[in-house]
N, C-alpha and C positions, 0 to 999 in steps of 0.2 A: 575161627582163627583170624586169618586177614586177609586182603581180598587187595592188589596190590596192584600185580602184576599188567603192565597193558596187553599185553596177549590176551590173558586171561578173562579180563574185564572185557575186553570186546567179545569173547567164549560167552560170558552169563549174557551178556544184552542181547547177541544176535538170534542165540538158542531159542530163549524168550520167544523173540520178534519171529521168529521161525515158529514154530513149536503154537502160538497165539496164546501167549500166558500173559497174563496182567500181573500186573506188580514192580519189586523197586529191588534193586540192590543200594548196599549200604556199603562203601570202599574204605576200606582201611582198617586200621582195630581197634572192634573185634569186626570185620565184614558177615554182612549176612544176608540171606536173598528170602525173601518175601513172594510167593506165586501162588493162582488161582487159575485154575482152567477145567478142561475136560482130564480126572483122573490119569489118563493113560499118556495123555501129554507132560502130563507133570511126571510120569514116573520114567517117561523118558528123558525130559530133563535131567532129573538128578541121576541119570545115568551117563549122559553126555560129562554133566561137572566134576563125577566121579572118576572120569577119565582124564582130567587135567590134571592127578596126580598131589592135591593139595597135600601138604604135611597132616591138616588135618580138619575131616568134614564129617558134619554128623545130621541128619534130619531130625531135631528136635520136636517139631509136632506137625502135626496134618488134623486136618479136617476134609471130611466127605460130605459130602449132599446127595441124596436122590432128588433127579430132576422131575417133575410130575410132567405127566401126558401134555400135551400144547406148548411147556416151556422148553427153551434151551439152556446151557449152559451159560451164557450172555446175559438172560436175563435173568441169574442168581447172582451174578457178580456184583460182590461186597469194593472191591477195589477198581479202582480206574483203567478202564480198558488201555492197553498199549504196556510197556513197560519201562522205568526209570529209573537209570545210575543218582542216588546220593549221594555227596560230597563226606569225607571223610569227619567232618562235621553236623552231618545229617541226622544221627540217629533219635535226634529229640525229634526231629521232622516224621523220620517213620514211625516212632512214638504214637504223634499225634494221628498219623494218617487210617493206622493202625487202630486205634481206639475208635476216631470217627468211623471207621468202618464195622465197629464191630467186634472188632478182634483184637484187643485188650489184651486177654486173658493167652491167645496162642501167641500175640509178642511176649510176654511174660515169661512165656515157656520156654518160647524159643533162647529168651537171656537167661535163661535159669534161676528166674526170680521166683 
């Protein structure tokens, strides 16, 4: 849907930076939040944003990893440690971010392309 509000907006970025999820949101419409971490973080996440009551939020795709013996979760990361509000002008930027990462094909999904 859309991703507006500044209550809210400060809600995605902090959880993030809380929670140590890498990725980006994307402000305005259509808004959309992009994250990579440890499973369990993430799936608190989208239960934290599930509780801000949007008119309407949907998880359009995930990916999983198993992490092997010796790595951690850090060292799979496709995206830029830390995470980052894009301008309501952005989404060709997470486009590209997106792509160079890898992950093409789940921004895809995520736009319903």
């Amino acid at each position: 849907h859309h991703i507006i509000a500044e209550s809210k907006r400060q809600c995605v970025v902090a959880w993030a930076v809380q929670l140590r999820l890498g990725g980006y949101s994307k402000i305005g419409w259509p808004g959309i939040v992009v994250v990579e971490g440890p499973e369990e973080c993430c799936r608190e996440y989208v239960r934290c944003l599930q509780r801000l009551r949007w008119k309407h939020m949907v998880v359009r795709g995930e990916e999983t990893e198993d992490v092997p013996p010796g790595k951690s979760v850090d060292d799979l990361r496709k995206l830029h440690h830390g995470f980052e509000e894009l301008g309501p002008e952005g989404m060709s930027e997470l486009a590209d971010r997106c792509r160079e990462a890898g992950l093409r094909d789940l921004f895809l999904t995520s736009m319903k392309i």
